[in-house]
VOMARTI-988028 format. One line per 2 residues: for each residue x, y, z of N, C-alpha, C. Coordinates in Angstrom, 2 decimals, padded with zeros to 5 digits. Layout:
! residues N
X Y Z X Y Z X Y Z  ...
//
This chain:
! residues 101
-198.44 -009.65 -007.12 -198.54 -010.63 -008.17 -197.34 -010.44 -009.08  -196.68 -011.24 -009.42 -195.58 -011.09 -010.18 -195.39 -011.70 -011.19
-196.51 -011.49 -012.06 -196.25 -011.64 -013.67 -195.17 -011.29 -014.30  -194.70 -012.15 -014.99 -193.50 -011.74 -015.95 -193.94 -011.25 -017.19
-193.44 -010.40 -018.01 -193.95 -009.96 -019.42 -193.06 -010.92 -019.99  -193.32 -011.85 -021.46 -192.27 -012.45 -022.93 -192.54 -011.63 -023.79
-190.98 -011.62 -024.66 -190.78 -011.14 -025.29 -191.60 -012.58 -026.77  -191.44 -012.16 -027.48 -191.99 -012.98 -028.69 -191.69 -014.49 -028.61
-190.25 -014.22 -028.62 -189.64 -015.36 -028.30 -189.94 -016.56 -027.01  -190.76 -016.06 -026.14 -191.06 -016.50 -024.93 -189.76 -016.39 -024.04
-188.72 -015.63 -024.11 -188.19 -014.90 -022.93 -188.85 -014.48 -021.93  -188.24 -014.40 -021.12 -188.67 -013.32 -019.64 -187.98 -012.30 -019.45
-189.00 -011.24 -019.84 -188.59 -009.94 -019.54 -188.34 -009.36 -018.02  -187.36 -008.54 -018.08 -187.04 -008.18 -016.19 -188.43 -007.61 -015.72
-189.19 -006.72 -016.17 -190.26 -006.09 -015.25 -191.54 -006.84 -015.34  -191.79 -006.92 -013.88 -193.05 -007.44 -013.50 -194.51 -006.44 -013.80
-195.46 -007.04 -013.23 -196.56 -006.20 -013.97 -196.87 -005.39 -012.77  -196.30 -006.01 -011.23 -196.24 -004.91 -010.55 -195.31 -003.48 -010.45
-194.30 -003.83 -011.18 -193.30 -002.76 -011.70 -193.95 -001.99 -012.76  -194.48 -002.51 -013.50 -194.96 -001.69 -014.46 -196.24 -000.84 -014.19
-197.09 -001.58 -013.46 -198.11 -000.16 -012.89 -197.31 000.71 -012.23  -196.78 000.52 -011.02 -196.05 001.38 -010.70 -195.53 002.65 -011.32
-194.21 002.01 -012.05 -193.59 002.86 -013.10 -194.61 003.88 -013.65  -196.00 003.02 -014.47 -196.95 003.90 -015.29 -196.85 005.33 -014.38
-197.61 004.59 -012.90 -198.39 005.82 -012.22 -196.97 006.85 -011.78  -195.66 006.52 -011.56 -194.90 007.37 -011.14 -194.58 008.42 -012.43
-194.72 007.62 -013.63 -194.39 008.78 -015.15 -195.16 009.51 -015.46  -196.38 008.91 -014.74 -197.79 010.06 -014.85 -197.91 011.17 -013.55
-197.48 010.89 -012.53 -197.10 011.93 -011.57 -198.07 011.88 -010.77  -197.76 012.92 -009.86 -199.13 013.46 -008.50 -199.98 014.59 -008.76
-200.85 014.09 -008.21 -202.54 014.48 -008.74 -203.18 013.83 -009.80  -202.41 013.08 -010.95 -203.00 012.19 -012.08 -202.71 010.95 -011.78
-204.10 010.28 -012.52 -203.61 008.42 -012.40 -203.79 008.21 -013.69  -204.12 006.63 -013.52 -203.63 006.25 -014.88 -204.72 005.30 -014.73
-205.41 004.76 -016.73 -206.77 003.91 -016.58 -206.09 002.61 -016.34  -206.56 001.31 -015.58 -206.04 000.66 -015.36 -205.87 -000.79 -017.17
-206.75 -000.21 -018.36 -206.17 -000.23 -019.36 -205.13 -000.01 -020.13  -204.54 001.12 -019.51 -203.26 001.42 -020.14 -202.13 000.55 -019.79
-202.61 000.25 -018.72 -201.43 -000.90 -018.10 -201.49 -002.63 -018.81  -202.91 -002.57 -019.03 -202.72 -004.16 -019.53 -202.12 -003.50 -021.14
-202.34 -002.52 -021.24 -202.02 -002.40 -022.94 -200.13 -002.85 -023.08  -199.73 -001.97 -022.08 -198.49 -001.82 -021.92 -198.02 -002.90 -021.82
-198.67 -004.06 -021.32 -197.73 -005.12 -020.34 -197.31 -006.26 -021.77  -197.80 -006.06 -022.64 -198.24 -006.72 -024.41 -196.97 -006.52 -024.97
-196.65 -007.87 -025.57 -195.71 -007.87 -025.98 -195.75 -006.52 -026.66  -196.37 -006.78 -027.72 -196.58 -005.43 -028.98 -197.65 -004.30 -028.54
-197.39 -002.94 -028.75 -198.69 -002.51 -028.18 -199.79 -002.43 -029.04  -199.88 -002.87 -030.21 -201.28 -003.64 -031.11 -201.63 -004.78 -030.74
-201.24 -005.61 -029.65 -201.69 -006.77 -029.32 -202.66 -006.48 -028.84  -204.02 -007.47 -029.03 -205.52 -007.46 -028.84 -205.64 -007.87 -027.21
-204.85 -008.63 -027.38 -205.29 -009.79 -025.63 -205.13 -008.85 -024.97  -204.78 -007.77 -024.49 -204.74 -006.89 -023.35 -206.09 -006.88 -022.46
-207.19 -006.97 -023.10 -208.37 -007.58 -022.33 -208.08 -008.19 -021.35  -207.30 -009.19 -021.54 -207.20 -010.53 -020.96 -206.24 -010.55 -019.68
-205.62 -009.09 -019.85 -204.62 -008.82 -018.49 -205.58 -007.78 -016.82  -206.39 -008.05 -017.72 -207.59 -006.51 -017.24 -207.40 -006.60 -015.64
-208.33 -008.26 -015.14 -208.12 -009.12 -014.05 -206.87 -008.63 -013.08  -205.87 -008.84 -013.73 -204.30 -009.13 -013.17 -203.97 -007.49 -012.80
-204.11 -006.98 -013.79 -204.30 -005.16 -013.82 -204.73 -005.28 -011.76  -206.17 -005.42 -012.11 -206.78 -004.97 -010.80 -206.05 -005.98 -009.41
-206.16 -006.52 -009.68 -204.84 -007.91 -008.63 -204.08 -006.82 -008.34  -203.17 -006.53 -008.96 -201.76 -005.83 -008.41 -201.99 -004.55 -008.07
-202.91 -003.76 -008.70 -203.21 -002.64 -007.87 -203.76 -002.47 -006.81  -204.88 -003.48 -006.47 -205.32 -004.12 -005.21 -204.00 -004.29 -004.03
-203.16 -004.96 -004.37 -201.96 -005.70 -004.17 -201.12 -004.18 -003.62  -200.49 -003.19 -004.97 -199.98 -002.21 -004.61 -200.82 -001.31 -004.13
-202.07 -000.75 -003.37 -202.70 -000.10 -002.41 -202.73 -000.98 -001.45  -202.85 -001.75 -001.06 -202.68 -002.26 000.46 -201.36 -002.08 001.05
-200.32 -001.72 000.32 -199.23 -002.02 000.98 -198.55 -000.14 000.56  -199.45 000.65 000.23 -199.70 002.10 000.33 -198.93 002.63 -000.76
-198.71 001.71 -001.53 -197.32 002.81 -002.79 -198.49 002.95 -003.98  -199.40 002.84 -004.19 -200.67 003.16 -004.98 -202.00 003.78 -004.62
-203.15 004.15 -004.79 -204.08 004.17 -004.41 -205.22 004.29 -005.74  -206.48 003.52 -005.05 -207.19 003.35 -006.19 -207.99 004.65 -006.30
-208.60 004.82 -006.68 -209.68 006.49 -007.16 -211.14 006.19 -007.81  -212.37 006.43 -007.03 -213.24 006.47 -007.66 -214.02 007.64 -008.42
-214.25 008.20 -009.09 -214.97 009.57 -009.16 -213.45 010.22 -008.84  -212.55 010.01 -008.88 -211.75 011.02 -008.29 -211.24 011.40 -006.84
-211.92 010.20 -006.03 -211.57 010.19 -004.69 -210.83 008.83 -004.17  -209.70 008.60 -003.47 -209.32 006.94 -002.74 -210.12 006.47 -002.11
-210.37 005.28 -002.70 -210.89 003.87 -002.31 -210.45 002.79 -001.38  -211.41 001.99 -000.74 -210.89 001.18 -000.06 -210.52 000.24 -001.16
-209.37 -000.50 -001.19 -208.88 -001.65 -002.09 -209.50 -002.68 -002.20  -209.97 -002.77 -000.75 -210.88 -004.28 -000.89 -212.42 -004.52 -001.03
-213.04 -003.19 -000.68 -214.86 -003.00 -001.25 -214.76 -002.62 -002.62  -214.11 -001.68 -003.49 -214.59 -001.04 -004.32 -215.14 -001.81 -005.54
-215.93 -001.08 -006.40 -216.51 -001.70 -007.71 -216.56 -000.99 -008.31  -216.75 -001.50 -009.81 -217.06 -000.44 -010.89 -215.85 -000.17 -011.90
-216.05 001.23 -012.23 -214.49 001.72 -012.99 -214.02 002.37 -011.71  -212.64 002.54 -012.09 -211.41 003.15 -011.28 -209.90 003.36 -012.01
-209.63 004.07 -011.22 -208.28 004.45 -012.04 -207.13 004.34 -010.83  -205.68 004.45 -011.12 -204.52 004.19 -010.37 -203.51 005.44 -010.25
-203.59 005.51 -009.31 -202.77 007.13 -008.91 -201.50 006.82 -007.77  -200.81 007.70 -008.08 -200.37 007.93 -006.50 -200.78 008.18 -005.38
-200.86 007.84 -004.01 -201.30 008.50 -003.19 -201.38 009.86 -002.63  -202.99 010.27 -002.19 -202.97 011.61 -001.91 -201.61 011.60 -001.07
-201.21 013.19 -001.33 -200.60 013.88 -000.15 -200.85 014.64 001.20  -200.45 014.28 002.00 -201.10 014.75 003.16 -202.38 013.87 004.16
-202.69 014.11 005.13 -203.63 013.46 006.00 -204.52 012.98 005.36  -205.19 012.36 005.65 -206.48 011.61 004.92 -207.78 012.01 005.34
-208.43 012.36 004.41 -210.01 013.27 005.43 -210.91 012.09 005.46
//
């Protein structure tokens, strides 16, 4: 999904909102993810902007989006998820390392 972030002005900012989860989960590293709130917070113009709610949706889109195509993985309880059953809360990590049990 390739949301553009504006700047106030209604510019278009270069990073997409799939760049920006990304980015999040790579600054947060391996073995940690990231809530998939922090990302709609981030994607705001300002980070006191309220509407971040409102990115929540799009949040889960692209992480959906970036685990199918393996540069993400979702986490329930702390374990990877299938992208396309899961429910509930979840968070956004890097992918485990190593084989998959």
């Amino acid at each position: 999904m390739a949301r553009r972030r504006c700047d106030r002005a209604g510019r278009r900012m270069s990073e997409t909102l799939d760049a920006l989860v990304l980015r999040l989960v790579i600054e947060r590293g391996a073995g940690k993810t990231i809530c998939p709130t922090e990302a709609a917070k981030a994607s705001g113009v300002a980070p006191e902007e309220a509407m971040w709610g409102a990115r929540i949706k799009a949040v889960r889109a692209v992480a959906v989006s970036l685990a199918k195509r393996g540069e993400v993985s979702i986490y329930r309880k702390g374990k990877p998820v299938d992208p396309e059953g899961f429910k509930g809360v979840y968070r956004i990590g890097l992918p485990p390392e190593g084989p998959a049990d």
